[in-house]
C-alpha distance (Angstrom), angle and dihedral (degrees) to the residues before:
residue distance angle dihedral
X1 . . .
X2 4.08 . .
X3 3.74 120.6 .
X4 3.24 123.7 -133.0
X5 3.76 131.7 -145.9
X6 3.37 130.1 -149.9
X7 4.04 129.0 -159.8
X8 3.53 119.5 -171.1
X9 4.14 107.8 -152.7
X10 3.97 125.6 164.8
X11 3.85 130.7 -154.0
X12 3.77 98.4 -142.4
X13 4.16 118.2 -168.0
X14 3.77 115.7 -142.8
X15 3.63 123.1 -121.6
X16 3.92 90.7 -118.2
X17 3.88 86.5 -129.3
X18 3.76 112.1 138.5
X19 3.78 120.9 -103.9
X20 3.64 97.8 160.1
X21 3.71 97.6 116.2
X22 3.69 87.0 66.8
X23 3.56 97.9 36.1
X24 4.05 85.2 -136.4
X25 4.33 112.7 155.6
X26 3.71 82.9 -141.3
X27 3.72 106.0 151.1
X28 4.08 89.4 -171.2
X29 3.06 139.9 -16.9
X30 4.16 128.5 -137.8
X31 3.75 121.2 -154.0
X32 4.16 117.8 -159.5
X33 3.61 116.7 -166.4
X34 3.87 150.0 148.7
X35 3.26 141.2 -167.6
X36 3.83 101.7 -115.7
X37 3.73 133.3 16.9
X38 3.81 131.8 -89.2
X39 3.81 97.4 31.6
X40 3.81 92.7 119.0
X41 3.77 98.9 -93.3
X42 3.69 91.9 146.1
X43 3.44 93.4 45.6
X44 3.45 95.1 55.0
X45 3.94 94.1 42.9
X46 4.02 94.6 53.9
X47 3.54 96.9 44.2
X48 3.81 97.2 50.3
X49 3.81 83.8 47.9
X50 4.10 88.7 55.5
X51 3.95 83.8 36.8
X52 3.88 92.2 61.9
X53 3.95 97.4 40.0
X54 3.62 95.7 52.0
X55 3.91 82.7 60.0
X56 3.79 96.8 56.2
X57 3.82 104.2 -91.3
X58 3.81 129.6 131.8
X59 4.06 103.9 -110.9
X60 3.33 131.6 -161.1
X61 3.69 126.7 177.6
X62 3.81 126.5 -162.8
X63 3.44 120.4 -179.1
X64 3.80 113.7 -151.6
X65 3.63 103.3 175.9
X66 4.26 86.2 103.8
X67 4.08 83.9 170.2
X68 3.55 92.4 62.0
X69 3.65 117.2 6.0
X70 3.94 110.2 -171.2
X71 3.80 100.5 162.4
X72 3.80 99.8 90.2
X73 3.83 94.0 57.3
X74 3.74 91.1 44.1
X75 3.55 90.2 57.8
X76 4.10 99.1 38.2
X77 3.81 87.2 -119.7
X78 4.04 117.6 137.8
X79 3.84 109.7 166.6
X80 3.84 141.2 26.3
X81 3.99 124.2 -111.0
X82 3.68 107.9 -100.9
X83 4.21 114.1 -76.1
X84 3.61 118.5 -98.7
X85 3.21 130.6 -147.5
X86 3.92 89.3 -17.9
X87 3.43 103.0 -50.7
X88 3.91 136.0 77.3
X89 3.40 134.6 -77.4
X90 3.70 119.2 -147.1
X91 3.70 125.6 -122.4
X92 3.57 119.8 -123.8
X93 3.86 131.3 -147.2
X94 3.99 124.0 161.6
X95 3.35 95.1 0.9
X96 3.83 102.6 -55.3
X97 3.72 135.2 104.9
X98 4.00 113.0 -117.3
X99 3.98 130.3 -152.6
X100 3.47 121.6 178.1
X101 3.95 139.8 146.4
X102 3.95 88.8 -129.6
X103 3.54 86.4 74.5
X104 3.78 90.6 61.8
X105 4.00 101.3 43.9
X106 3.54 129.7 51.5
X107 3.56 115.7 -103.1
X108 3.91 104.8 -99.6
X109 3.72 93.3 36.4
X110 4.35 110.3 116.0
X111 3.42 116.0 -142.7
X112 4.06 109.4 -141.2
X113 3.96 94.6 -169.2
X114 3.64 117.3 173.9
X115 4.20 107.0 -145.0
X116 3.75 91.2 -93.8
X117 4.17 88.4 58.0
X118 3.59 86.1 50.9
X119 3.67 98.3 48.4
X120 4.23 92.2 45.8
X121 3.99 80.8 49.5
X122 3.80 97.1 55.4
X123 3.82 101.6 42.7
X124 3.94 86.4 46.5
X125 3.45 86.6 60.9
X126 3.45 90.6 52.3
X127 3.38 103.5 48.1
X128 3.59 110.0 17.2
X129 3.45 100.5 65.6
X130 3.89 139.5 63.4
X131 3.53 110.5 -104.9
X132 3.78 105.2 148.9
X133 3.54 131.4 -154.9
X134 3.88 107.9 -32.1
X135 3.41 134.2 176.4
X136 4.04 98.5 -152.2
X137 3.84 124.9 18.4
X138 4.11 96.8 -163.8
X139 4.08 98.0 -159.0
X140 4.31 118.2 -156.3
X141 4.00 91.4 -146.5
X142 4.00 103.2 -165.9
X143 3.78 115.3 -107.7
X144 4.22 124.1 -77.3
X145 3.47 128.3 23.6
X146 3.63 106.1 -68.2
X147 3.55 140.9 137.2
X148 4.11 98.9 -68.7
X149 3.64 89.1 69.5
X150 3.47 93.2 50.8
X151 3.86 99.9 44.4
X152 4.27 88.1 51.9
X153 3.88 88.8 57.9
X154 3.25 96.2 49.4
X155 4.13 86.1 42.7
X156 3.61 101.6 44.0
X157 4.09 130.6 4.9
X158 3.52 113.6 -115.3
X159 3.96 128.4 -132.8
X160 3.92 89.3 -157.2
X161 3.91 148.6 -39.5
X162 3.91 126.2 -122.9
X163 4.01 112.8 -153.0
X164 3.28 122.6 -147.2
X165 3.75 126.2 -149.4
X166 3.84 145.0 168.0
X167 4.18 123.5 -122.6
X168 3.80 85.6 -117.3
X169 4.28 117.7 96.5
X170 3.87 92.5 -124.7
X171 3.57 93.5 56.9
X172 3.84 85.7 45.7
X173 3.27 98.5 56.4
X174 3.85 95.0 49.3
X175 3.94 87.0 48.5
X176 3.48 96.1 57.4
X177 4.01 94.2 61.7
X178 3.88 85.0 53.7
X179 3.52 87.4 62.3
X180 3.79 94.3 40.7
X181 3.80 85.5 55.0
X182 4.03 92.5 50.4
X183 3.98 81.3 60.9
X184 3.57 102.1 40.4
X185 4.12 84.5 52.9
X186 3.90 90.3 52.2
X187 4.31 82.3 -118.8
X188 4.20 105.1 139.2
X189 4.11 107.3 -131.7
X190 3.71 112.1 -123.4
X191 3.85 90.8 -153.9
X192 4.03 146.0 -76.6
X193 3.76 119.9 -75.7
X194 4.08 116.6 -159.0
X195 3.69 106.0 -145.6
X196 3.81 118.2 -168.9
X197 3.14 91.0 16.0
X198 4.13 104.7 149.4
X199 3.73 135.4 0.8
X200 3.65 113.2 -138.7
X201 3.94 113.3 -144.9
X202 3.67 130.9 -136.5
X203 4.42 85.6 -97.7
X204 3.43 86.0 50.6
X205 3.55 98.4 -110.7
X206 4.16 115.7 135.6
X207 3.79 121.5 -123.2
X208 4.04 113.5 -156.2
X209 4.02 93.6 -132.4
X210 3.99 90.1 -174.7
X211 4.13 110.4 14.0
X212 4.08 120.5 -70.4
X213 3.92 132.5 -128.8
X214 3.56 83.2 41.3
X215 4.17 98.9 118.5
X216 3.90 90.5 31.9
X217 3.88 85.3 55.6
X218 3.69 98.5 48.1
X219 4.02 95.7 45.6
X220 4.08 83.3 50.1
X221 3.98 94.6 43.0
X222 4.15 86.2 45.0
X223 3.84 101.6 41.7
X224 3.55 96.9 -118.3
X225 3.72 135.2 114.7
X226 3.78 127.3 -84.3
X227 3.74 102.1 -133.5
X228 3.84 101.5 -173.2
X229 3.64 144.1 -57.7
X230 3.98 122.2 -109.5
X231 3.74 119.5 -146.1
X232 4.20 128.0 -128.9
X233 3.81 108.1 -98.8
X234 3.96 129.1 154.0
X235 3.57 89.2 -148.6
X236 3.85 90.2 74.9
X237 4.07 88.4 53.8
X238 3.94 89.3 50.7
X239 3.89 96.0 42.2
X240 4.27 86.2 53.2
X241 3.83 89.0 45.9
X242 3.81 95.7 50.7
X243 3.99 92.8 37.2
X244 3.39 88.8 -110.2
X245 4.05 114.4 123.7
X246 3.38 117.8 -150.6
X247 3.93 105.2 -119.0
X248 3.90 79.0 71.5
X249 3.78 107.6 36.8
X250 3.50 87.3 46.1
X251 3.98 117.7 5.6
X252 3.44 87.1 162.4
X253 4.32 107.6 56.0
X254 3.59 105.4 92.3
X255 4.08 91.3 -102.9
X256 3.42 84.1 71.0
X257 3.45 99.7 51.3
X258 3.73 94.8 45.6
X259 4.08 84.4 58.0
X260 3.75 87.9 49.3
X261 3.79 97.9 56.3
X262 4.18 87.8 42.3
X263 3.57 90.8 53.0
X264 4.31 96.9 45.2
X265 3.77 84.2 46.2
X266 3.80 98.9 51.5
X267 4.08 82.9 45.1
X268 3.65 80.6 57.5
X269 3.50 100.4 52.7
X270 3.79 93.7 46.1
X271 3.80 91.1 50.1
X272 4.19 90.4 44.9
X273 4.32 82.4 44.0
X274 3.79 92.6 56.5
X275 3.55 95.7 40.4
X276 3.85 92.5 57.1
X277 4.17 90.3 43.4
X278 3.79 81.5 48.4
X279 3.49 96.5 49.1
X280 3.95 102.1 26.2
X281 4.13 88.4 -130.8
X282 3.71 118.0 141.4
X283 3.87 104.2 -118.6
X284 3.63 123.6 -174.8
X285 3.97 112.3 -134.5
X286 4.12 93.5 -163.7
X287 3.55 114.6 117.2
């Protein structure tokens, strides 16, 4: 009997933005936000990352959030490579490159950063460690509209952001000055992903834990695209505790498929978004 192995590779356009300033051979570059904390945000950014390195692309992921950096633990990653050449060397889990300030600190230890701090922080992420040539750097922005968001704009031009919102009209409402702040920053929004947005039963029937429509509303009310809804599952908390996401613990529950459809259509978008900076064609990215 032959074997037979398979390679996955990916031919990834560039967004044609200019990152020259930075020298960084960032193709694009992915924001994920929200408008309030513990919505999933981090779960959504890490697995998309995984997502579009199991398909062949070069990943990085840098999470921003330097008040609460999660992404380390979520993907069972405690220290950076050894420096070279005086700058850092990112760690590596599932196939994609990780940056994050809870490398640096110890775990308990509070960061009171003024925005300048923050700002420093960010662009020496950027440019003060080896990241390579990549054809998506997914970035974990920290929740709200503060200054992180702002300091990465000014850092690094973004192909597009993905907001992240609860069912619930609180989390809504929060959400929708994420994407308000995507405009106001001249960064085009990808779409709104509903996370937690039912819990399927044992009989198969779905219980609506924290409201439902709510993410399909907002993308309609907003003008931007609704880019899928993620069911309830514990299996996503136990796969972030034990640094394990859940498109590989379990790439087939139906979490995991929800994150797989998110992450082909954000691919989507960027390929669609380069092809109109390419070609200098208004496209429309609804639907």
């Amino acid at each position: 009997m032959e074997s037979v192995e398979i390679k996955m590779d990916a031919n990834v356009p560039s967004d044609g933005r200019p990152r020259g300033l930075l020298e960084l051979p960032i193709r694009n570059a992915i924001a994920i936000a929200s408008g309030k904390g513990g919505v999933g945000k981090s779960t959504v950014a890490v697995n998309v990352a995984v997502v579009l390195a199991k398909s062949g692309a070069n990943v990085g992921l840098l999470d921003a959030d330097i008040y609460g950096p999660n992404v380390p633990t979520m993907m069972g990653v405690n220290r950076l490579p050894a420096a070279q050449e005086g700058k850092l060397v990112p760690a590596e889990a599932y196939g994609v490159k990780l940056m994050s300030i809870g490398f640096l600190v110890k775990p308990d230890q509070p960061l009171i950063w003024r925005g300048p701090m923050l700002h420093s922080a960010i662009r020496q992420f950027l440019t003060d460690v080896i990241w390579g040539e990549l054809d998506y750097l997914v970035i974990d922005l920290p929740p709200g509209t503060g200054d992180a968001a702002l300091s990465l704009t000014q850092s690094l031009p973004l192909s597009g952001g993905v907001i992240v919102t609860l069912p619930q009209l609180v989390s809504l409402e929060d959400a929708r000055r994420s994407v308000e702040m995507f405009r106001q920053l001249d960064v085009p929004v990808f779409g709104v992903v509903e996370n937690m947005s039912y819990l399927e039963l044992p009989d198969g029937t779905r219980m609506d834990v924290f409201g439902s429509g709510g993410g399909q509303r907002l993308a309609s009310e907003s003008g931007v695209p609704f880019i899928g809804a993620i069911p309830l599952d514990p299996s996503v908390r136990q796969g972030g505790d034990a640094g394990k996401p859940i498109t590989v613990a379990q790439p087939e529950s139906a979490v995991a498929q929800a994150l797989n459809q998110i992450a082909q259509d954000v691919a989507a978008k960027v390929s669609v978004a380069a092809y109109q900076q390419a070609n200098i064609i208004p496209i429309n990215l609804v639907g």
